[in-house]
SESE-429859 format. One line per 4 residues: number of its first residue (from 1); for each residue x, y, z of N, C-alpha, C. Coordinates in nm, 3 decimals, padded with zeros to 5 digits. Example, Ala and Ser with C-alpha at 12.3 -4.5 7.8 and 13.67 -1.06 7.14 Angstrom:
BEGIN
1) 01.319/-00.569/00.780/01.230/-00.450/00.780/01.320/-00.330/00.780 | 01.285/-00.225/00.708/01.367/-00.106/00.714/01.290/00.003/00.787
This chain:
BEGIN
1) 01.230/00.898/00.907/01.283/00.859/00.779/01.251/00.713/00.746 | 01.283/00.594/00.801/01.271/00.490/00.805/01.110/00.446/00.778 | 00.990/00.511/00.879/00.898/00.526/00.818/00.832/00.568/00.714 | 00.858/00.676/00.680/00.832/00.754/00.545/00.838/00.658/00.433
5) 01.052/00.613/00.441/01.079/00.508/00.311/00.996/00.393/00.293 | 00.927/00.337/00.424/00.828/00.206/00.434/00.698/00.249/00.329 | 00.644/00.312/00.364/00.538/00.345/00.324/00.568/00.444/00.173 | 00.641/00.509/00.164/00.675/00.521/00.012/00.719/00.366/-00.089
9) 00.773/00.291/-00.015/00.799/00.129/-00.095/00.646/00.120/-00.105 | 00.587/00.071/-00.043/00.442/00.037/-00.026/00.366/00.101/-00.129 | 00.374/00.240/-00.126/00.293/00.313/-00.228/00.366/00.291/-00.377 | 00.484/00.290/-00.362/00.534/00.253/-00.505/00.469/00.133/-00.555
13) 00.491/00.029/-00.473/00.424/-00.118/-00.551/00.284/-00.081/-00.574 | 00.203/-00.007/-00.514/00.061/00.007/-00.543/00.041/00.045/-00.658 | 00.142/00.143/-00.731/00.121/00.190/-00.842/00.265/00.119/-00.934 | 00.257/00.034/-00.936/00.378/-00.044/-00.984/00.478/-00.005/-01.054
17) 00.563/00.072/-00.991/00.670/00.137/-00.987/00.757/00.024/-00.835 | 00.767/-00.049/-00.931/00.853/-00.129/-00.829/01.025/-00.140/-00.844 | 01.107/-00.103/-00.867/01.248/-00.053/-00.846/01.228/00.039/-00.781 | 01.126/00.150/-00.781/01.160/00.257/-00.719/01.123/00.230/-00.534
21) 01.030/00.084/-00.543/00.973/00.020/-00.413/01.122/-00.055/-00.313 | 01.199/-00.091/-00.439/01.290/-00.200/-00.386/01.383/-00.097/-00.344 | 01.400/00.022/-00.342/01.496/00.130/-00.343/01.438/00.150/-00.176 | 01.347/00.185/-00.200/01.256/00.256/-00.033/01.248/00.151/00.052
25) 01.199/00.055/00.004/01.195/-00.077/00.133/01.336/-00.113/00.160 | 01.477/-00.104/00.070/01.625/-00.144/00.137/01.655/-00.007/00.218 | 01.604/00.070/00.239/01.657/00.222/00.309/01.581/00.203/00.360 | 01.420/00.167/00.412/01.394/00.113/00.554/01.419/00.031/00.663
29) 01.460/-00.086/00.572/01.542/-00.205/00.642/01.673/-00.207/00.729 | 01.755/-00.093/00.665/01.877/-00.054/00.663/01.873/00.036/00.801 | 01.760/00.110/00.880/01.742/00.195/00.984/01.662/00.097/01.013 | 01.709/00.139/01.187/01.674/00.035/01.311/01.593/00.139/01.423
33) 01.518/00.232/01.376/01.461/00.284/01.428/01.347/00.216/01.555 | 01.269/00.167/01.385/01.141/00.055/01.426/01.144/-00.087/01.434 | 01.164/-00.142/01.469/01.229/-00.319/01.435/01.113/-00.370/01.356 | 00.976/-00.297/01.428/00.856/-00.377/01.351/00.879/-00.389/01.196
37) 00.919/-00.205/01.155/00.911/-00.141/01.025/01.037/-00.242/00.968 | 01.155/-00.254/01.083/01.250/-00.286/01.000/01.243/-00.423/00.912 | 01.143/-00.521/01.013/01.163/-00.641/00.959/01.035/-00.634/00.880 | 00.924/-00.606/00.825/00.849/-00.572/00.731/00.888/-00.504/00.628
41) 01.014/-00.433/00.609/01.049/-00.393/00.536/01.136/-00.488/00.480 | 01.218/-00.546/00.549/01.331/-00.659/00.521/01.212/-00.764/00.424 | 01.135/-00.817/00.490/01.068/-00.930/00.395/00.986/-00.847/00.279 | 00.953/-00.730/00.281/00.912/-00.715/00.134/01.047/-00.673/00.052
45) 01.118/-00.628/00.053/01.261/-00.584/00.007/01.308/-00.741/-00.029 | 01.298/-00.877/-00.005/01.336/-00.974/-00.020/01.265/-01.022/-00.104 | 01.152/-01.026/-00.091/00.985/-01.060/-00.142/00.968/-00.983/-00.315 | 01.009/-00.875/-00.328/01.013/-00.786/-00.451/01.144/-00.844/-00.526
49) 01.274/-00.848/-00.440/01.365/-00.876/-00.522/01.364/-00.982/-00.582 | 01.277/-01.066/-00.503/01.238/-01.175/-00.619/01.189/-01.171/-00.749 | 01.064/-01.109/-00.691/00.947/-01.121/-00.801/01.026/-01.024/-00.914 | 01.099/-00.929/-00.908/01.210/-00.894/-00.997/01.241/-00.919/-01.090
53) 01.291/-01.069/-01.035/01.403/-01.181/-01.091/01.510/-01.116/-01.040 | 01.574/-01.028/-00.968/01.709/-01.016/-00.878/01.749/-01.077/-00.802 | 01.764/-01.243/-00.885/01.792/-01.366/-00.798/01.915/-01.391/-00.714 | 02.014/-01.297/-00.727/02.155/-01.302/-00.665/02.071/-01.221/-00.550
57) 02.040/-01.057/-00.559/01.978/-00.983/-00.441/01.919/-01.074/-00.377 | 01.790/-01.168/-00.427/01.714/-01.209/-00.350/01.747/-01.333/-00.240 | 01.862/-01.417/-00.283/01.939/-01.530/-00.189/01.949/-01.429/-00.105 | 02.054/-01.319/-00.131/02.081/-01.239/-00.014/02.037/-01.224/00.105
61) 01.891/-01.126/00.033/01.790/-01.054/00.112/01.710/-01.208/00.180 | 01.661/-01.315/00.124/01.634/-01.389/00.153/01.679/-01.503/00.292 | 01.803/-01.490/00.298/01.898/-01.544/00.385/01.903/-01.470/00.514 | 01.911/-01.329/00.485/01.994/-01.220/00.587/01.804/-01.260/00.670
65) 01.682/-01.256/00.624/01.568/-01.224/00.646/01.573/-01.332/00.814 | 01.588/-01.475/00.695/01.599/-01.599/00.746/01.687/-01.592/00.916 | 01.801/-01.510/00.893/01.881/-01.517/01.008/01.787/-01.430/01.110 | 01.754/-01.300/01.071/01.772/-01.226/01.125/01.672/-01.242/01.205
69) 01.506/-01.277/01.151/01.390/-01.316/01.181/01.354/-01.428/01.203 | 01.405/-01.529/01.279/01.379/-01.686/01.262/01.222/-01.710/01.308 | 01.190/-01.630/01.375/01.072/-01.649/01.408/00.926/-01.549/01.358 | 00.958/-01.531/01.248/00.886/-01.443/01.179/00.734/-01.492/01.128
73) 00.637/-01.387/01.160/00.516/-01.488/01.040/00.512/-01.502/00.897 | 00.669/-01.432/00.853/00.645/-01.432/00.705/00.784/-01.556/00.674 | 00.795/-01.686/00.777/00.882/-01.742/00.778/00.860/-01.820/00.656 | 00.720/-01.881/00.648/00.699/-01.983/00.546/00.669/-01.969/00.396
77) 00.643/-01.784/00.400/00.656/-01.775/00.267/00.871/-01.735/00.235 | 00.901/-01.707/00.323/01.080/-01.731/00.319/01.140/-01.800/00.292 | 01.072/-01.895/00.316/01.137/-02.042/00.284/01.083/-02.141/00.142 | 00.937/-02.084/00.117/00.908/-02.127/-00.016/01.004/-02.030/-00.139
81) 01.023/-01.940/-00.056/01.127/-01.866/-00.217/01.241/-01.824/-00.204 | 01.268/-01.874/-00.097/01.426/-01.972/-00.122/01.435/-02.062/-00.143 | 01.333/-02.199/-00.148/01.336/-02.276/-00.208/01.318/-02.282/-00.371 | 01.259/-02.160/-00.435/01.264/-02.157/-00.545/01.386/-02.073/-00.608
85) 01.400/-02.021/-00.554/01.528/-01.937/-00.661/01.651/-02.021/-00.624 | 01.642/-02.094/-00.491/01.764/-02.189/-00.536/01.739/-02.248/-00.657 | 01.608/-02.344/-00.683/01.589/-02.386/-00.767/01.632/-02.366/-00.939 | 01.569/-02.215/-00.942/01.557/-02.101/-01.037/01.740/-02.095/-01.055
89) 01.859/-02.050/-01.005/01.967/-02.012/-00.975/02.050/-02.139/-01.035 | 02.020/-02.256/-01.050/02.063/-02.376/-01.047/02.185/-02.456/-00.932 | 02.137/-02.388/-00.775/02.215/-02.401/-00.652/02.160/-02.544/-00.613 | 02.157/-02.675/-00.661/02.080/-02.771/-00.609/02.127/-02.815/-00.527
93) 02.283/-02.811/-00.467/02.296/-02.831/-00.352/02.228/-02.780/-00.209 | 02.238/-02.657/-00.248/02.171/-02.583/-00.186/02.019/-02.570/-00.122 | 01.984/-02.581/-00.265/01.766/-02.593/-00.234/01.779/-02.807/-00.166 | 01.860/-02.830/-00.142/01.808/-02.981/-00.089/01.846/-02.952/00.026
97) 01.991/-02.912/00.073/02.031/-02.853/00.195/01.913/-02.801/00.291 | 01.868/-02.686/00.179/01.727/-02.562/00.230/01.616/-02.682/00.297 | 01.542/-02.741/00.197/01.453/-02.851/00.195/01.457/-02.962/00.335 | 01.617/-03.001/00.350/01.620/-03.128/00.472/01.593/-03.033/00.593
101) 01.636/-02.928/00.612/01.628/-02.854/00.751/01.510/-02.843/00.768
């Protein structure tokens, strides 16, 4: 299942049907089957809710990513868009907070 939903997100964005992507990639993320799948799923599920504009989802998804994966290779694009939707959000405490660490 967890696989399937990965790769149905995936195919959704290909054909840009993307809500129906952000639907399949949070129900992959959500099963801990695959950790690989899970956390590839977690950063595009974060990654979409952006590009969205589901800027409340995306702190979320963005944060939970941050914890969960500290050592991720998709760390530095994580941190450029949380640095922007703080921005975007008007959290400026926050995106300077983000920024000094």
């Amino acid at each position: 299942a967890q696989l399937a939903s990965y790769y149905m997100g995936v195919a959704y964005m290909k054909i840009d049907q993307k809500n129906l992507a952000l639907t399949a990639l949070n129900q992959a993320r959500q099963l801990d089957f695959d950790l690989n799948i899970q956390a590839e799923a977690a950063f595009q599920y974060a990654q979409l809710s952006y590009e969205l504009g589901h800027l409340k989802l995306a702190i979320e998804a963005l944060q939970e990513f941050k914890q969960a994966y500290p050592t991720s290779q998709h760390m530095k694009t994580i941190n450029n868009l949380l640095s922007q939707v703080y921005l975007q959000t008007q959290h400026y405490d926050l995106a300077i907070a983000h920024i000094e660490e």
